[in-house]
C-alpha positions as CSV (number, residue, x, y, z in Angstrom):
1,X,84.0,120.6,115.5
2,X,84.9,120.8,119.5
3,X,88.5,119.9,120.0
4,X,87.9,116.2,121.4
5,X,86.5,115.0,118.3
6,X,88.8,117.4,116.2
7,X,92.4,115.3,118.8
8,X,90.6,112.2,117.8
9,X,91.9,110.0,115.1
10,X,90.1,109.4,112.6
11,X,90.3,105.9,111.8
12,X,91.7,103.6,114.3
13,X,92.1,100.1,113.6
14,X,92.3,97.5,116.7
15,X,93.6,93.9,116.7
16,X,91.9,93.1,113.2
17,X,92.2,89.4,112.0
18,X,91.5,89.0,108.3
19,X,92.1,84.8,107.0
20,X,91.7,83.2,103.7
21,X,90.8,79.5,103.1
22,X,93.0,77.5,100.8
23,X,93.5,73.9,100.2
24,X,96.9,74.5,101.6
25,X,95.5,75.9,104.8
26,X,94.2,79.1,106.7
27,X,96.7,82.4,105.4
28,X,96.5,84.5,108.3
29,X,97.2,87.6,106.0
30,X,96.2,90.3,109.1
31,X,97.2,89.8,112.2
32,X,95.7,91.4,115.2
33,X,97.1,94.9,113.5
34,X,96.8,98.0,115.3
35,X,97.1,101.5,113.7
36,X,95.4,105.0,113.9
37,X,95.2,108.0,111.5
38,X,94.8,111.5,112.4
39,X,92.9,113.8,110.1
40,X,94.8,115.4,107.7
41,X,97.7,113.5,108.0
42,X,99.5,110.1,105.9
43,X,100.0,107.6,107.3
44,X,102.7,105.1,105.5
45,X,102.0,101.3,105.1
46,X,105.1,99.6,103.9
47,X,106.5,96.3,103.5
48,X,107.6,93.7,100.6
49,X,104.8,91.9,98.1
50,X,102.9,89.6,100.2
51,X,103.2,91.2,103.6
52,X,99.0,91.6,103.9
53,X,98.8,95.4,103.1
54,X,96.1,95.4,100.2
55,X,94.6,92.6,102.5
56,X,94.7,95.4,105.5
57,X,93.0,98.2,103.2
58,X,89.9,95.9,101.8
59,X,89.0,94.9,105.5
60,X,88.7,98.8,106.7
61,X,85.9,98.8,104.0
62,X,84.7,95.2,104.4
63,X,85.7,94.4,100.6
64,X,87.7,91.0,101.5
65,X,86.0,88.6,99.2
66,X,83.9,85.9,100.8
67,X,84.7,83.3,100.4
68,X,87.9,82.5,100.8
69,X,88.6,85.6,103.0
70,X,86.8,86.5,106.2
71,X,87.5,89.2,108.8
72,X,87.8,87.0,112.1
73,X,88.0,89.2,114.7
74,X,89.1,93.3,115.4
75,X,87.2,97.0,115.3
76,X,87.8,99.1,112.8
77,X,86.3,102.4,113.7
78,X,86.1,105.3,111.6
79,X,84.9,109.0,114.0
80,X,84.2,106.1,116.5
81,X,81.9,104.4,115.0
82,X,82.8,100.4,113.9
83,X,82.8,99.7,110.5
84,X,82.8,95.9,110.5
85,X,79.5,95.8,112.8
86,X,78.2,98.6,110.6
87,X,74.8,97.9,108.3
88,X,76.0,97.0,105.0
89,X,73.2,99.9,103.5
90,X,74.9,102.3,106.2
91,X,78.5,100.9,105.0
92,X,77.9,102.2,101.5
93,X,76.7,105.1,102.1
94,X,80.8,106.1,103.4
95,X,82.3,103.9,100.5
96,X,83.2,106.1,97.5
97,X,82.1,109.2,99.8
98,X,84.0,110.2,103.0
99,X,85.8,107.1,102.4
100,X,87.5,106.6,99.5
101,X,90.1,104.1,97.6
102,X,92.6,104.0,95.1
103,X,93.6,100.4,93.5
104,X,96.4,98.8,92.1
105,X,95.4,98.4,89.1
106,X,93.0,100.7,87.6
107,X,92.4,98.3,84.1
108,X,90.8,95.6,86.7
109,X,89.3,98.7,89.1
110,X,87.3,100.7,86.0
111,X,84.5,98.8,84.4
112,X,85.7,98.3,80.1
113,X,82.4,98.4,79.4
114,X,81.3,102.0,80.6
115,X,82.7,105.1,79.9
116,X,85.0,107.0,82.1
117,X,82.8,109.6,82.7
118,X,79.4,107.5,83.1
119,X,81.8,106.1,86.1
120,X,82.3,109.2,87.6
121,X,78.9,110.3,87.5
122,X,77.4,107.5,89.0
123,X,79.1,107.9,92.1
124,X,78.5,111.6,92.2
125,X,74.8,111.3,91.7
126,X,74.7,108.7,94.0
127,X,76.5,110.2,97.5
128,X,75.6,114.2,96.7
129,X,72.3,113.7,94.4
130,X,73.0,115.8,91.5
131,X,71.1,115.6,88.3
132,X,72.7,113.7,85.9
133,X,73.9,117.6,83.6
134,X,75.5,118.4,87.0
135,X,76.8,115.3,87.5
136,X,78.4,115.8,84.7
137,X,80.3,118.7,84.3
138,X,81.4,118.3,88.5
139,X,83.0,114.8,86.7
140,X,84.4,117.1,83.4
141,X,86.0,119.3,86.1
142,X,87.6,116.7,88.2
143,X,89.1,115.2,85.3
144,X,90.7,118.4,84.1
145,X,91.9,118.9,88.1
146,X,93.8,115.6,87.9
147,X,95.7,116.8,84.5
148,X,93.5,115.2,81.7
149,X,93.9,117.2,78.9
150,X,90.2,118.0,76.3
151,X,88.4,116.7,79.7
152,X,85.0,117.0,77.7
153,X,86.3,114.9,75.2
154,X,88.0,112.5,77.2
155,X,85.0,111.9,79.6
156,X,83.2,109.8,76.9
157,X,85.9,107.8,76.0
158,X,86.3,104.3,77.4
159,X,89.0,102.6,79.3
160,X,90.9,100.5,77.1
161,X,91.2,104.0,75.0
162,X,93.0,106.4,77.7
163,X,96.9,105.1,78.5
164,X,98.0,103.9,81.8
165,X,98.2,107.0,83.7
166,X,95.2,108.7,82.2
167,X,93.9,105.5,83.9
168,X,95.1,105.9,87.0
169,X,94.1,109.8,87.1
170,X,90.3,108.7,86.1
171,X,90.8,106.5,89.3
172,X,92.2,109.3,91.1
173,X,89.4,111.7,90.1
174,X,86.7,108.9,91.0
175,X,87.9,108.7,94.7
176,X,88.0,112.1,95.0
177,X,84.8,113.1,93.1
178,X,82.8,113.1,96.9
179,X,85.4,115.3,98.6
180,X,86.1,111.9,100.7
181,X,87.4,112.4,104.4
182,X,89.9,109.7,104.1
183,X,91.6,108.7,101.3
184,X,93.1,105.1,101.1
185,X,95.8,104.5,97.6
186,X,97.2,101.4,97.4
187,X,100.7,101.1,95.6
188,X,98.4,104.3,93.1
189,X,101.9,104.4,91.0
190,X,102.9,100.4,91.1
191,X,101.7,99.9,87.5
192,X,103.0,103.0,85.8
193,X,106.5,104.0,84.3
194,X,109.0,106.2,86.3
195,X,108.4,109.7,85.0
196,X,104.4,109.0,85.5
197,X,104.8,107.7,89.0
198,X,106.4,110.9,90.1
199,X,103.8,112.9,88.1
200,X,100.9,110.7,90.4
201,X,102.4,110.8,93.9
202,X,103.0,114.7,93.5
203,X,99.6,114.8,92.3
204,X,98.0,112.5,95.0
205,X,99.9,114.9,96.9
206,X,99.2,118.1,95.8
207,X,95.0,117.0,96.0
208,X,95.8,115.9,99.6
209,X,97.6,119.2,100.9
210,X,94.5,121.1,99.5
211,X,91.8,119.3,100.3
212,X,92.8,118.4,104.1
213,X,91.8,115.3,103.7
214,X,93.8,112.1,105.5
215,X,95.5,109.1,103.4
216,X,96.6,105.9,104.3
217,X,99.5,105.0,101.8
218,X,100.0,101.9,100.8
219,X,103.6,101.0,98.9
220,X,106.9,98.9,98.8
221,X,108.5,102.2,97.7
222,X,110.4,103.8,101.3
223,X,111.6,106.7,99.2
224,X,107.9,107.9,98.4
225,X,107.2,107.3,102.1
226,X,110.0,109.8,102.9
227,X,108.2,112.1,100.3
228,X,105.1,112.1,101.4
229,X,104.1,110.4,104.7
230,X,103.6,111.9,108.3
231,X,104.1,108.6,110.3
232,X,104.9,105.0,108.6
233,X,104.0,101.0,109.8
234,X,106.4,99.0,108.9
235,X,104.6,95.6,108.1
236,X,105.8,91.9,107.9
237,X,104.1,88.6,107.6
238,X,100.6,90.2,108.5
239,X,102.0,92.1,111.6
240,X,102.8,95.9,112.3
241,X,106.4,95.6,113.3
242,X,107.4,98.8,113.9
243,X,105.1,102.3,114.2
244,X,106.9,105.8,113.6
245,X,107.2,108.9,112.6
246,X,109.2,109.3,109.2
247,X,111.7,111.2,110.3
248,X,112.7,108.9,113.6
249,X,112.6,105.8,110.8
250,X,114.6,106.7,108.8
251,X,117.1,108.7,111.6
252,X,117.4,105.6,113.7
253,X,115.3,102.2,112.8
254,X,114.6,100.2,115.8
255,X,113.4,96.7,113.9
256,X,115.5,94.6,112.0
257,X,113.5,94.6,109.1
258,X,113.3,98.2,108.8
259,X,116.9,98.0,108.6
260,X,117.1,95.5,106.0
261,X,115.0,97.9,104.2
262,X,116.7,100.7,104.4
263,X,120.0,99.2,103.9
264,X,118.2,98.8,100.4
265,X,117.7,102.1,99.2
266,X,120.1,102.9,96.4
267,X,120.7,106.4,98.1
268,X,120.5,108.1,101.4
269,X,116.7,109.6,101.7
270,X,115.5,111.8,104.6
271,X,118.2,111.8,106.7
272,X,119.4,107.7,106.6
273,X,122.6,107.3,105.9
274,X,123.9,104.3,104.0
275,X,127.7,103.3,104.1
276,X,129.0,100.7,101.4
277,X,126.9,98.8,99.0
278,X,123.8,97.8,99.1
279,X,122.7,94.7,101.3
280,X,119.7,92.0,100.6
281,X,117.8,90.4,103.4
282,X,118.7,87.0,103.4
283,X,116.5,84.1,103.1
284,X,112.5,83.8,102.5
285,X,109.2,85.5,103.9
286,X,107.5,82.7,105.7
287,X,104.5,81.1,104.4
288,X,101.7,82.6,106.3
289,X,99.4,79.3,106.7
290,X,102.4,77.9,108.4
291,X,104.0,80.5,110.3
292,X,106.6,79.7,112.8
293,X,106.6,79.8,116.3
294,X,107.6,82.8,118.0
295,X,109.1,85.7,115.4
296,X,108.3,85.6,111.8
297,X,111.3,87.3,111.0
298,X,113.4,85.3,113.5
299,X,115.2,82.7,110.5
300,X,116.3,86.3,108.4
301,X,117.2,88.2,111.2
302,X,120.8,89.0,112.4
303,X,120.1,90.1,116.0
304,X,117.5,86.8,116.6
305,X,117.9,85.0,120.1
306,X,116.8,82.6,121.6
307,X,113.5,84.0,122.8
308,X,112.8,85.3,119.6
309,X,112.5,81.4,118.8
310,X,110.1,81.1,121.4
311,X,108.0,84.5,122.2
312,X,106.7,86.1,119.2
313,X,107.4,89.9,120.3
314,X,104.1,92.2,120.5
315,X,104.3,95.7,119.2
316,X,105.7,97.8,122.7
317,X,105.8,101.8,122.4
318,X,107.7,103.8,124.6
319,X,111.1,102.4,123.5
320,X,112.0,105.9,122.2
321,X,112.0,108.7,124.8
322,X,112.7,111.4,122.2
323,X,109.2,110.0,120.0
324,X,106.8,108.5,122.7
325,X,104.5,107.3,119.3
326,X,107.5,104.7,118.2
327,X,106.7,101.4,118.9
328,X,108.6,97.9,117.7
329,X,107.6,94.3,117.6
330,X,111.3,93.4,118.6
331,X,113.1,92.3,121.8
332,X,116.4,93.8,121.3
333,X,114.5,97.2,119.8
334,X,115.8,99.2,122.4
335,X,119.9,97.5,121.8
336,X,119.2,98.8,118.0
Protein backbone atom coordinates (compact mmCIF):
# COMPACT_ATOMS: atom_id res chain seq x y z
CA UNK A 1 0.00 0.00 0.00
CA UNK A 2 2.02 3.40 -1.04
CA UNK A 3 1.94 5.88 1.74
CA UNK A 4 -0.88 8.29 0.17
CA UNK A 5 -3.42 5.80 0.20
CA UNK A 6 -1.99 4.25 3.49
CA UNK A 7 -2.30 8.82 5.13
CA UNK A 8 -5.67 8.54 3.66
CA UNK A 9 -8.64 8.06 5.82
CA UNK A 10 -10.57 5.53 5.41
CA UNK A 11 -13.94 6.54 5.58
CA UNK A 12 -14.75 10.13 5.32
CA UNK A 13 -18.12 11.32 5.58
CA UNK A 14 -19.09 14.95 4.01
CA UNK A 15 -22.08 17.16 4.70
CA UNK A 16 -24.52 14.00 4.82
CA UNK A 17 -28.37 14.94 5.16
CA UNK A 18 -30.40 11.86 6.22
CA UNK A 19 -34.63 13.05 6.87
CA UNK A 20 -37.59 11.01 7.89
CA UNK A 21 -41.23 11.77 7.03
CA UNK A 22 -43.75 11.89 9.71
CA UNK A 23 -47.20 13.25 10.03
CA UNK A 24 -45.64 15.69 12.48
CA UNK A 25 -43.18 16.88 9.93
CA UNK A 26 -39.61 16.24 8.23
CA UNK A 27 -36.92 15.01 11.36
CA UNK A 28 -33.80 16.18 10.15
CA UNK A 29 -31.97 13.39 12.17
CA UNK A 30 -28.34 14.15 10.18
CA UNK A 31 -27.35 17.19 9.52
CA UNK A 32 -24.74 18.06 7.01
CA UNK A 33 -22.21 15.86 9.40
CA UNK A 34 -18.73 15.76 8.68
CA UNK A 35 -16.29 13.17 10.11
CA UNK A 36 -13.28 10.97 8.91
CA UNK A 37 -11.64 7.68 10.23
CA UNK A 38 -8.17 6.70 9.82
CA UNK A 39 -7.41 2.99 9.48
CA UNK A 40 -6.74 1.35 12.55
CA UNK A 41 -8.02 3.77 14.68
CA UNK A 42 -11.77 4.52 16.84
CA UNK A 43 -13.29 6.93 16.37
CA UNK A 44 -15.98 7.85 19.23
CA UNK A 45 -19.62 8.96 18.34
CA UNK A 46 -21.30 10.21 21.49
CA UNK A 47 -24.28 12.08 22.49
CA UNK A 48 -27.72 11.42 24.48
CA UNK A 49 -30.77 9.03 23.07
CA UNK A 50 -32.05 10.76 20.06
CA UNK A 51 -29.17 12.85 18.96
CA UNK A 52 -29.13 10.92 15.19
CA UNK A 53 -26.11 8.47 15.82
CA UNK A 54 -27.76 5.00 14.79
CA UNK A 55 -29.40 7.32 12.12
CA UNK A 56 -25.61 8.43 11.15
CA UNK A 57 -24.28 4.65 11.04
CA UNK A 58 -27.30 3.13 8.73
CA UNK A 59 -26.63 6.00 6.05
CA UNK A 60 -22.77 5.05 5.70
CA UNK A 61 -24.25 1.67 4.46
CA UNK A 62 -27.40 2.94 2.84
CA UNK A 63 -29.61 0.93 5.41
CA UNK A 64 -32.09 4.00 6.37
CA UNK A 65 -35.47 2.53 5.70
CA UNK A 66 -37.38 3.97 2.79
CA UNK A 67 -39.74 5.20 3.37
CA UNK A 68 -39.91 7.29 5.87
CA UNK A 69 -36.14 7.99 5.85
CA UNK A 70 -34.11 9.23 2.82
CA UNK A 71 -30.48 10.32 2.57
CA UNK A 72 -30.95 13.95 1.03
CA UNK A 73 -27.84 15.13 0.19
CA UNK A 74 -23.75 14.35 1.34
CA UNK A 75 -20.72 11.80 0.15
CA UNK A 76 -19.85 9.16 2.06
CA UNK A 77 -16.68 7.71 0.74
CA UNK A 78 -15.09 4.66 1.85
CA UNK A 79 -10.87 4.31 0.13
CA UNK A 80 -12.42 7.25 -1.99
CA UNK A 81 -14.92 5.79 -3.49
CA UNK A 82 -18.86 7.13 -2.70
CA UNK A 83 -20.97 4.83 -1.14
CA UNK A 84 -24.34 6.44 -1.58
CA UNK A 85 -23.79 6.77 -5.61
CA UNK A 86 -22.39 3.20 -5.30
CA UNK A 87 -24.47 0.21 -7.31
CA UNK A 88 -26.58 -1.41 -4.89
CA UNK A 89 -25.00 -5.13 -6.30
CA UNK A 90 -21.46 -3.33 -5.74
CA UNK A 91 -22.81 -1.93 -2.16
CA UNK A 92 -23.27 -5.42 -0.92
CA UNK A 93 -20.51 -6.89 -1.92
CA UNK A 94 -18.62 -4.36 1.12
CA UNK A 95 -21.70 -4.97 3.56
CA UNK A 96 -20.89 -7.74 6.04
CA UNK A 97 -17.31 -7.93 4.37
CA UNK A 98 -14.77 -5.00 4.58
CA UNK A 99 -17.56 -3.24 6.16
CA UNK A 100 -19.05 -4.49 8.92
CA UNK A 101 -21.81 -3.56 11.80
CA UNK A 102 -22.73 -4.31 15.19
CA UNK A 103 -26.57 -3.47 16.40
CA UNK A 104 -28.19 -2.53 19.28
CA UNK A 105 -30.02 -5.17 19.73
CA UNK A 106 -28.92 -8.43 18.67
CA UNK A 107 -32.64 -10.30 19.48
CA UNK A 108 -34.15 -7.86 16.55
CA UNK A 109 -30.50 -8.10 14.50
CA UNK A 110 -30.27 -12.29 14.36
CA UNK A 111 -33.02 -13.98 12.47
CA UNK A 112 -35.24 -16.53 15.52
CA UNK A 113 -35.80 -18.63 12.96
CA UNK A 114 -32.18 -19.84 11.83
CA UNK A 115 -29.59 -21.12 13.75
CA UNK A 116 -26.69 -19.15 14.96
CA UNK A 117 -24.36 -20.85 13.00
CA UNK A 118 -26.44 -21.23 9.60
CA UNK A 119 -26.09 -17.16 10.11
CA UNK A 120 -22.62 -17.13 10.26
CA UNK A 121 -22.06 -19.33 7.50
CA UNK A 122 -24.12 -17.62 5.13
CA UNK A 123 -22.18 -14.66 5.20
CA UNK A 124 -18.87 -16.43 5.02
CA UNK A 125 -19.83 -18.46 1.97
CA UNK A 126 -21.13 -15.58 0.47
CA UNK A 127 -18.02 -12.70 0.66
CA UNK A 128 -14.97 -15.48 0.72
CA UNK A 129 -16.79 -18.63 -1.14
CA UNK A 130 -16.06 -21.46 0.99
CA UNK A 131 -17.94 -24.65 0.85
CA UNK A 132 -20.49 -24.95 3.17
CA UNK A 133 -17.87 -27.84 5.74
CA UNK A 134 -15.51 -24.83 5.65
CA UNK A 135 -17.84 -22.51 6.21
CA UNK A 136 -18.49 -24.09 8.96
CA UNK A 137 -15.88 -24.82 11.10
CA UNK A 138 -14.25 -20.89 10.14
CA UNK A 139 -17.93 -20.04 11.96
CA UNK A 140 -17.18 -22.90 14.98
CA UNK A 141 -13.86 -21.09 15.35
CA UNK A 142 -15.01 -17.53 15.46
CA UNK A 143 -17.43 -18.37 17.98
CA UNK A 144 -14.93 -19.97 20.27
CA UNK A 145 -12.63 -16.54 19.58
CA UNK A 146 -15.41 -14.35 20.86
CA UNK A 147 -15.64 -16.54 24.32
CA UNK A 148 -18.57 -19.07 23.51
CA UNK A 149 -18.00 -21.92 25.41
CA UNK A 150 -18.76 -25.96 23.48
CA UNK A 151 -18.70 -23.67 20.19
CA UNK A 152 -19.72 -26.93 18.16
CA UNK A 153 -22.50 -27.32 20.18
CA UNK A 154 -23.56 -23.94 20.50
CA UNK A 155 -23.39 -23.22 16.68
CA UNK A 156 -26.68 -25.22 16.15
CA UNK A 157 -28.50 -23.74 18.67
CA UNK A 158 -30.98 -20.97 17.94
CA UNK A 159 -31.32 -17.48 19.17
CA UNK A 160 -33.97 -17.35 21.74
CA UNK A 161 -31.74 -20.37 23.31
CA UNK A 162 -28.25 -18.51 23.91
CA UNK A 163 -28.57 -15.55 26.81
CA UNK A 164 -28.07 -11.90 26.09
CA UNK A 165 -24.41 -11.71 25.70
CA UNK A 166 -23.92 -15.08 23.98
CA UNK A 167 -26.15 -12.90 21.70
CA UNK A 168 -24.31 -10.16 21.39
CA UNK A 169 -20.85 -12.27 20.87
CA UNK A 170 -22.73 -14.36 17.86
CA UNK A 171 -23.29 -10.72 16.57
CA UNK A 172 -19.79 -9.92 17.28
CA UNK A 173 -18.48 -13.01 15.61
CA UNK A 174 -20.85 -12.34 12.44
CA UNK A 175 -19.23 -8.87 11.73
CA UNK A 176 -16.11 -10.08 12.07
CA UNK A 177 -16.42 -13.45 10.31
CA UNK A 178 -15.03 -11.55 6.79
CA UNK A 179 -12.02 -9.97 8.52
CA UNK A 180 -14.01 -6.50 7.77
CA UNK A 181 -11.77 -3.30 7.17
CA UNK A 182 -14.00 -1.18 9.24
CA UNK A 183 -15.91 -2.13 11.98
CA UNK A 184 -19.06 0.10 12.90
CA UNK A 185 -20.80 -1.18 16.83
CA UNK A 186 -23.49 0.82 17.81
CA UNK A 187 -24.14 1.14 21.64
CA UNK A 188 -22.67 -3.27 21.18
CA UNK A 189 -23.06 -3.26 25.20
CA UNK A 190 -26.46 -0.99 25.68
CA UNK A 191 -28.65 -4.08 26.19
CA UNK A 192 -26.46 -6.11 28.53
CA UNK A 193 -25.87 -6.06 32.34
CA UNK A 194 -22.73 -4.29 33.92
CA UNK A 195 -20.28 -7.18 34.35
CA UNK A 196 -21.08 -8.31 30.58
CA UNK A 197 -20.65 -4.87 29.11
CA UNK A 198 -17.21 -4.69 30.37
CA UNK A 199 -16.57 -8.33 29.25
CA UNK A 200 -17.83 -7.00 25.46
CA UNK A 201 -16.10 -3.61 25.11
CA UNK A 202 -12.73 -5.37 26.20
CA UNK A 203 -13.55 -7.93 23.89
CA UNK A 204 -14.53 -5.58 20.94
CA UNK A 205 -11.39 -4.24 21.94
CA UNK A 206 -9.08 -6.96 22.22
CA UNK A 207 -10.50 -8.20 18.35
CA UNK A 208 -9.81 -4.56 17.25
CA UNK A 209 -6.04 -4.23 18.62
CA UNK A 210 -5.36 -7.56 16.74
CA UNK A 211 -6.90 -7.41 13.81
CA UNK A 212 -5.89 -3.68 12.72
CA UNK A 213 -8.93 -3.04 11.74
CA UNK A 214 -10.80 0.64 12.22
CA UNK A 215 -14.17 1.16 14.34
CA UNK A 216 -16.53 3.75 14.59
CA UNK A 217 -18.07 3.64 18.18
CA UNK A 218 -21.22 4.44 18.77
CA UNK A 219 -22.43 5.04 22.67
CA UNK A 220 -23.93 7.49 25.34
CA UNK A 221 -21.28 5.97 27.67
CA UNK A 222 -18.11 8.86 27.78
CA UNK A 223 -16.29 6.56 30.15
CA UNK A 224 -16.03 3.70 27.49
CA UNK A 225 -15.05 6.44 25.08
CA UNK A 226 -12.11 7.24 27.40
CA UNK A 227 -11.37 3.38 27.33
CA UNK A 228 -11.31 2.83 24.07
CA UNK A 229 -11.44 5.62 21.43
CA UNK A 230 -8.55 7.50 19.53
CA UNK A 231 -10.65 10.67 18.62
CA UNK A 232 -14.47 11.39 19.74
CA UNK A 233 -17.63 13.65 17.83
CA UNK A 234 -19.50 14.90 20.20
CA UNK A 235 -23.06 15.02 18.60
CA UNK A 236 -26.36 17.00 19.34
CA UNK A 237 -29.61 17.43 17.56
CA UNK A 238 -28.17 15.77 14.24
CA UNK A 239 -24.98 18.01 14.23
CA UNK A 240 -21.15 17.25 15.08
CA UNK A 241 -20.56 19.79 17.76
CA UNK A 242 -17.38 19.28 18.71
CA UNK A 243 -14.34 16.93 16.99
CA UNK A 244 -11.28 15.74 19.23
CA UNK A 245 -8.98 13.74 20.30
CA UNK A 246 -9.86 11.96 23.63
CA UNK A 247 -7.39 13.16 25.61
CA UNK A 248 -7.91 17.13 24.62
CA UNK A 249 -11.85 16.30 25.55
CA UNK A 250 -11.71 15.30 28.30
CA UNK A 251 -8.42 17.78 29.44
CA UNK A 252 -10.21 20.87 28.34
CA UNK A 253 -13.88 20.65 26.58
CA UNK A 254 -14.42 23.55 24.21
CA UNK A 255 -18.50 23.03 23.73
CA UNK A 256 -21.01 23.54 26.23
CA UNK A 257 -22.54 20.31 25.79
CA UNK A 258 -19.43 18.45 26.22
CA UNK A 259 -19.25 20.10 29.40
CA UNK A 260 -22.60 19.29 30.51
CA UNK A 261 -21.51 15.77 29.78
CA UNK A 262 -18.77 15.60 31.47
CA UNK A 263 -19.92 17.37 34.44
CA UNK A 264 -22.01 14.03 34.52
CA UNK A 265 -19.64 11.47 35.00
CA UNK A 266 -19.89 9.99 38.47
CA UNK A 267 -15.99 10.12 38.66
CA UNK A 268 -13.07 11.77 37.14
CA UNK A 269 -12.04 9.61 33.82
CA UNK A 270 -8.89 10.23 31.70
CA UNK A 271 -7.70 13.08 33.02
CA UNK A 272 -11.17 15.45 33.66
CA UNK A 273 -11.53 16.54 36.78
CA UNK A 274 -14.85 17.00 38.46
CA UNK A 275 -15.32 19.31 41.59
CA UNK A 276 -18.64 19.06 43.65
CA UNK A 277 -21.59 17.03 42.76
CA UNK A 278 -22.86 16.09 39.90
CA UNK A 279 -24.77 18.66 37.56
CA UNK A 280 -27.81 17.94 34.92
CA UNK A 281 -28.23 19.81 31.73
CA UNK A 282 -31.13 21.73 32.14
CA UNK A 283 -34.15 21.75 30.05
CA UNK A 284 -35.14 19.59 26.76
CA UNK A 285 -33.33 18.37 23.43
CA UNK A 286 -35.28 20.17 20.76
CA UNK A 287 -37.66 18.44 18.56
CA UNK A 288 -35.82 17.91 15.39
CA UNK A 289 -38.82 18.64 12.77
CA UNK A 290 -39.02 21.96 14.45
CA UNK A 291 -35.61 23.06 15.29
CA UNK A 292 -34.98 26.49 16.34
CA UNK A 293 -33.37 29.11 14.66
CA UNK A 294 -29.74 29.64 15.12
CA UNK A 295 -28.19 27.00 17.97
CA UNK A 296 -29.94 23.99 18.91
CA UNK A 297 -28.42 23.97 22.18
CA UNK A 298 -28.80 27.78 22.57
CA UNK A 299 -32.26 27.44 25.23
CA UNK A 300 -29.83 24.71 27.59
CA UNK A 301 -26.78 26.53 27.32
CA UNK A 302 -25.16 28.77 29.97
CA UNK A 303 -22.68 30.66 27.80
CA UNK A 304 -25.63 31.40 24.89
CA UNK A 305 -25.69 35.12 23.40
CA UNK A 306 -27.24 36.76 21.47
CA UNK A 307 -25.92 35.48 18.14
CA UNK A 308 -26.26 32.13 19.16
CA UNK A 309 -30.09 33.16 18.84
CA UNK A 310 -29.51 34.12 15.53
CA UNK A 311 -26.39 32.28 13.70
CA UNK A 312 -26.40 28.66 14.09
CA UNK A 313 -22.46 28.10 14.64
CA UNK A 314 -20.68 25.69 11.93
CA UNK A 315 -18.11 23.33 13.14
CA UNK A 316 -14.58 25.67 12.99
CA UNK A 317 -11.08 23.76 13.68
CA UNK A 318 -8.13 25.48 14.50
CA UNK A 319 -9.49 26.81 17.81
CA UNK A 320 -6.85 24.78 19.67
CA UNK A 321 -3.21 25.48 18.80
CA UNK A 322 -1.84 22.62 20.93
CA UNK A 323 -4.50 19.95 18.68
CA UNK A 324 -4.91 21.47 15.19
CA UNK A 325 -7.71 18.36 14.64
CA UNK A 326 -10.24 20.07 17.42
CA UNK A 327 -12.93 21.66 16.07
CA UNK A 328 -16.33 23.14 17.87
CA UNK A 329 -19.68 24.21 16.61
CA UNK A 330 -19.61 27.10 19.27
CA UNK A 331 -18.98 30.88 19.23
CA UNK A 332 -17.50 31.38 22.53
CA UNK A 333 -15.30 27.90 21.98
CA UNK A 334 -12.23 29.61 22.13
CA UNK A 335 -13.54 31.78 25.81
CA UNK A 336 -14.19 27.98 27.08
Amino acid sequence: MDAARQSAPLLEIRGLQTCFDTPRGTVRAVRGVTLAVGRGRTLGLVGESGCGKTALALSILRLVPSPPGRIASGTVLFENRDLLSMPLRELRRIRGNRISMIFQDPTAALNPVFTIGSQIEEVIRLHRGLGRREAREHAVALLGRVGIPSAEKRIDEYPASLSGGMRQRAMIAMALCCQPDLLIADEPSTALDVTIQAQILDLIHTLKESSGMAMLLITHNLGVVAQTADEVAVMYAGKIVEYSSVLSLFDHPMHPYTLGLLASLPKAAHGWKRRGRLSAIGGMVPELFALPTGCAFRDRCAYAIERCWREDPPLLSGIDPADPSRASACWRAKEL
